[in-house]
N, C-alpha and C positions, 0 to 999 in steps of 0.2 A: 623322452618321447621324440620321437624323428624320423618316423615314417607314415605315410598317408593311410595306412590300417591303422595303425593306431589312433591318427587325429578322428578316422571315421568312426573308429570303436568308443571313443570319449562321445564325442558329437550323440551317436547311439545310449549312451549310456546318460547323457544329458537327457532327452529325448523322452527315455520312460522316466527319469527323475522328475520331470515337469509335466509329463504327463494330463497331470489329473487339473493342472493350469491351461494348455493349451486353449482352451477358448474361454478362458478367465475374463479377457476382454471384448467384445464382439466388434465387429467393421463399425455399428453404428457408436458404441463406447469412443471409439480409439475418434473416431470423427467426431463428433461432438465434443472430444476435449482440443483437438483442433482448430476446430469454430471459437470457443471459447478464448483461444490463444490469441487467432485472428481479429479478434476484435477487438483487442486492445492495439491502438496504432503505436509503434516503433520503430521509427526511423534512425537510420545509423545515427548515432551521436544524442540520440535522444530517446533512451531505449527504458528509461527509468518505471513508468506507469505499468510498462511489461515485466521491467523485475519486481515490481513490490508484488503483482501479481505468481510469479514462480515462485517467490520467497516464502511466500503464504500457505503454496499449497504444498511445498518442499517441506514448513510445518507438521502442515495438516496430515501428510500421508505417512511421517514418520520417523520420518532424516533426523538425524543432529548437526548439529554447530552450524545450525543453516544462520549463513551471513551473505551479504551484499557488500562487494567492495565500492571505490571513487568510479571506477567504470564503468557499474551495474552488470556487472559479471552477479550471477548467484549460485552460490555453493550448496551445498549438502552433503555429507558423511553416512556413510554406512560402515559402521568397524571403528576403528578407531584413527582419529584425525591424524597423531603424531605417527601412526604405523611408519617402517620402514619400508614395507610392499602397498603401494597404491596403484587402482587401474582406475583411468581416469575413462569417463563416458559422460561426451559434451555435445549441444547442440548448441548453433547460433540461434538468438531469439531477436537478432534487431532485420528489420525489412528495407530494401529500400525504395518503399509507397512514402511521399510526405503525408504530415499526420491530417490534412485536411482530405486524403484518398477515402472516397467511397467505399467501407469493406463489407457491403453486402452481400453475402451468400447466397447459392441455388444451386440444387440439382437436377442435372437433368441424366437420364437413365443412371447408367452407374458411375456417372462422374459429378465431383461435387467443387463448383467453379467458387474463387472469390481469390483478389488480392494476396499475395503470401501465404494461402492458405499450403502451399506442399513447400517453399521453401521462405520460411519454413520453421511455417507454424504446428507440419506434422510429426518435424521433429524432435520440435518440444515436447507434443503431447508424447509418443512416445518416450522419452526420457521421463516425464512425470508419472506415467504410467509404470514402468519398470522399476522406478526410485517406489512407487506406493507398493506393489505386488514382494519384489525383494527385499523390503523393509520387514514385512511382514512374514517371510520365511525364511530368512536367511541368518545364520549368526557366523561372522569369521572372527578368524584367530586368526591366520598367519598372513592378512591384509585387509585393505581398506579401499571401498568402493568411496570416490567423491565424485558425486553426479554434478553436475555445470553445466548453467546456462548461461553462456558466454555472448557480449555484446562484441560492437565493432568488427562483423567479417565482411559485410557487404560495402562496397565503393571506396570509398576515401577510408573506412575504417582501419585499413590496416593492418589488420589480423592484431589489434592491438590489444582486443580483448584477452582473448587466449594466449597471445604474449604474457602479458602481466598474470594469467592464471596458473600459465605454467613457473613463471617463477614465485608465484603465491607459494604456491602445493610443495615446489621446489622438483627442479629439475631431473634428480640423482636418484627419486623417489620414484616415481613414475615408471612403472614396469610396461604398463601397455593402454596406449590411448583409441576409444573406439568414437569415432565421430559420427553422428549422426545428421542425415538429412532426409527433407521426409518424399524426393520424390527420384530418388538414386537405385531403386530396387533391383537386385539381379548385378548388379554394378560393385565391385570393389576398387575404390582409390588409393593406390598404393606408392603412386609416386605424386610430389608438388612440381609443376612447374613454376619457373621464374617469370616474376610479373615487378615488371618498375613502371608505374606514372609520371610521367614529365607535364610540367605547364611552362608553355613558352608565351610570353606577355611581349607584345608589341608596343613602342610607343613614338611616336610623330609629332609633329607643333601642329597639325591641324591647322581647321579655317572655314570659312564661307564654304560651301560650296560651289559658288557663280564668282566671289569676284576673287577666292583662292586659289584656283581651279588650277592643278598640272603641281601641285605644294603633295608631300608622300605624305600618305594617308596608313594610319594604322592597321585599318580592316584594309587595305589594298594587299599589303605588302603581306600579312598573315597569310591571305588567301594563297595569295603566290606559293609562301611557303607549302602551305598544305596541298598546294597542287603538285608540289613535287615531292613531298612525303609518299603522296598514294603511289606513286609509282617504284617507289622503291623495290628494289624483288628482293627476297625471304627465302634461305632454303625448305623446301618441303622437311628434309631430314636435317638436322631435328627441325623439328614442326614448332616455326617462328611466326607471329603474328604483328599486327601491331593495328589501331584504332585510335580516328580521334572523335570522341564521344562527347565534347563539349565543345561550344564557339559561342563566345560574347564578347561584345565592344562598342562603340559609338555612343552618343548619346540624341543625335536626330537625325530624320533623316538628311538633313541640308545642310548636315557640319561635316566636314572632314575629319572624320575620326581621330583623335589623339591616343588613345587604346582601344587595345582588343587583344584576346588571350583563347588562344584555346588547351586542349585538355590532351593528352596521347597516353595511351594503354599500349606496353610490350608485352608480349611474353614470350617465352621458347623455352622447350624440356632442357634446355643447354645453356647454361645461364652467364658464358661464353658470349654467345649470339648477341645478351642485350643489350652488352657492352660496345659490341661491333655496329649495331643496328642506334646505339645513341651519337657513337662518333660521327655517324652517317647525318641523322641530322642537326648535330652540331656542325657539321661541315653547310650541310643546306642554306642555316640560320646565318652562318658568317657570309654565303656567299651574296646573301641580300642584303647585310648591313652597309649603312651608310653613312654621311653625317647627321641627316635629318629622318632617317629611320632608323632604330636601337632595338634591341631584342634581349632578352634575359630569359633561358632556362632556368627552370627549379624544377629538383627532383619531390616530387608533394608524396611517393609512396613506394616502398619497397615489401615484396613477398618473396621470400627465400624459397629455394627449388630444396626437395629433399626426396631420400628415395629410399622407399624398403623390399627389400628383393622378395621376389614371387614365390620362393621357396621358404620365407620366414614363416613361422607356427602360425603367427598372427593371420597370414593372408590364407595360411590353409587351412584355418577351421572356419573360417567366415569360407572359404568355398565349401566345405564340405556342411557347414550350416545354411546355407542358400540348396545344395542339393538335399535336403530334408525336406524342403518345401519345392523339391521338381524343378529346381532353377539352378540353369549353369552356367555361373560366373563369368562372367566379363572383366578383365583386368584395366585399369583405367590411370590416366592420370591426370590433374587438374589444378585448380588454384581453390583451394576449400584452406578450413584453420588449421585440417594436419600436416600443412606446410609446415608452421612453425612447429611444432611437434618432431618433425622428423628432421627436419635444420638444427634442432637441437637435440638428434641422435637417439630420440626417443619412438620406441616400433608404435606406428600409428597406423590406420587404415579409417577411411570411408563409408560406412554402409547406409543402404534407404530402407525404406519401409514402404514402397508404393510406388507405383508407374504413376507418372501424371505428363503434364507438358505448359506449354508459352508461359513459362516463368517470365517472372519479372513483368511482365503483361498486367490489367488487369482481369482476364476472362484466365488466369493461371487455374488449372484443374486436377486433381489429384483422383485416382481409380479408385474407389471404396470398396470393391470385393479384394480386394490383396489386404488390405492393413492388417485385418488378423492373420495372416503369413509372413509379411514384414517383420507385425511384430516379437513373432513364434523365432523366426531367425535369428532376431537379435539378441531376443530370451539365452538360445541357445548359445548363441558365441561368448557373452558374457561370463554365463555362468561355467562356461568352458576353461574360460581365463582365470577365473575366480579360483573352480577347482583346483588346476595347474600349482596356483601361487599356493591353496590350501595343503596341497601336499608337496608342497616346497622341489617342483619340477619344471617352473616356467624355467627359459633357459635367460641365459646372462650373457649372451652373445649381440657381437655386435650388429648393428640394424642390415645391414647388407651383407 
């Protein structure tokens, strides 16, 4: 198969197979099991209370060899675990609200606001919804669905969850990864950009502040730095960032500081750049050290850049499954968990289930008349993939 008639004639032929499913789930169904999600708090690194929760219901709806690993990653099979063909279909389930975050819910017209509720707690419900409906009608032979609900992708995590799932399942195996999030709709991710985190920690002898007064102070000297970070210039192409998202230090206000640290986010589609753009302020750092100011970088996190071309099956049955439901594809690229995925050469891609917006916010909102098209597209791409491997024509070509 390798022409776009044929990927639309499958997509098509998906379409009346599922049919008589398409509104299996309803907008309020798919939200409600959302809300559900959303109220268990999760914060990166401490996502446990949320996995016993998927693990349970991964049970309930009909999975085998559903386990939890040390990460609180949570698994489920469909097919058979040791198959040689696995597609793998994961959503992150850790948030990052701390767990003392208010997740009260409300709607207002057709949006329904609360804390992590689209990313992405709608993403979960979706995967538990698609793990319960194809449990229930599905039998393969020539592969194996493992549905995951993957911890660690949001902040310091790492992508460490989905790291360590992919080398769970095993690398070699993994024919085609579909990652879900729940407010990406109309949107396919099909390249990772590169993202490194630096902490640069300051440190000084400190003092009085009256009778030490003119002695180099930690938070002095930091500031400095970051005042000449922000000016740094970035080429447009590729499209290079960088952020500093954290600043702490001191201990009163009438000490002179002896530390303070703050936090830097890179990224660039060119993972070239990062490298260019750290020497930069490694250079900045040296030029303010002194004897009685010291400075120490640490790199606290790396996301691998990966890339799967526009023309791969994968990217074009998710467009021709988004135009089933009226929606023309957007090509996109980002820092989500199919980074590690496609760093490790494995065809990955992106998809949502839902318009929404101010993530990360708490008034985060997700559009409730789309979910049941969301979830009709993702129905469709899936089981598109599925079939491909069932009649042993997914191809064996490299990701680019």
């Amino acid at each position: 198969m390798n022409s776009k008639k044929q990927y639309k004639l499958l997509i098509n032929t998906m379409s009346q197979r599922w049919q008589p499913y398409q509104t299996y789930y309803t907008n309020k169904d798919i939200a409600q099991q959302a809300i559900q999600i959303q109220q268990i708090p999760a914060p990166t690194f401490e996502e446990e209370l949320r996995a016993n929760y998927i693990e349970s219901m991964f049970t309930t709806y009909g999975l085998q060899h559903v386990e939890q690993d040390e990460l609180h990653n949570v698994y489920g099979w469909l097919g058979q675990k040791d198959h040689e063909h696995v597609v793998l279909v994961s959503a992150h389930h850790d948030t990052v609200f701390p767990k003392e975050t208010n997740l009260d819910t409300h709607q207002e017209g057709s949006r329904l606001y609360g804390p992590g509720i689209g990313d992405n707690s709608l993403g979960v419900a979706a995967l538990l919804l698609l793990a319960q409906l194809l449990s229930k009608t599905l039998q393969l032979k020539k592969c194996a669905i493992c549905f995951l609900a993957n911890s660690r992708e949001e902040g310091l995590g790492n992508l460490d969850g989905i790291r360590l799932a992919a080398d769970t399942i095993g690398i070699q195996r993994i024919r085609a990864g579909v990652v879900i999030e729940g407010m990406a709709l109309g949107r396919i991710y099909h390249g990772g950009i590169a993202v490194r985190r630096l902490e640069i920690n300051a440190y000084a002898e400190g003092g009085h502040s009256w009778t030490s007064f003119g002695k180099s102070s930690a938070i002095h000297g930091l500031a400095n730095i970051i005042c000449k970070l922000t000016c740094i210039a970035v080429p447009e192409t590729p499209r290079t960032t960088y952020n500093i998202g954290l600043i702490s230090g001191g201990h009163s206000i009438n000490s002179i500081a002896t530390e303070a640290s703050c936090k830097v986010d890179l990224r660039s589609a060119d993972p070239k750049q990062i490298d260019i753009l750290e020497e930069h302020i490694q250079k900045i750092v040296e030029q303010h050290t002194c004897s009685d100011l010291q400075f120490q970088i640490q790199k606290i996190g790396e996301r691998p850049a990966g890339y799967l071309s526009d023309k791969h099956i994968l990217v074009e049955l998710a467009k021709k499954s988004l135009q089933a439901i009226g929606i023309n594809a957007v090509l996109e690229q980002g820092s989500t968990d199919a980074n590690m995925l496609l760093a490790k050469q494995i065809p990955a891609i992106v998809i949502g289930i839902s318009y929404g917006g101010n993530s990360h916010r708490l008034d985060e909102f997700i559009e409730i008349p789309y979910l049941q098209q969301g979830f009709w597209q993702m129905l469709l791409l899936v089981s598109s993939i599925v079939e491909l491997l069932e009649q042993q024509e997914w191809p064996t070509t490299p990701i680019n």
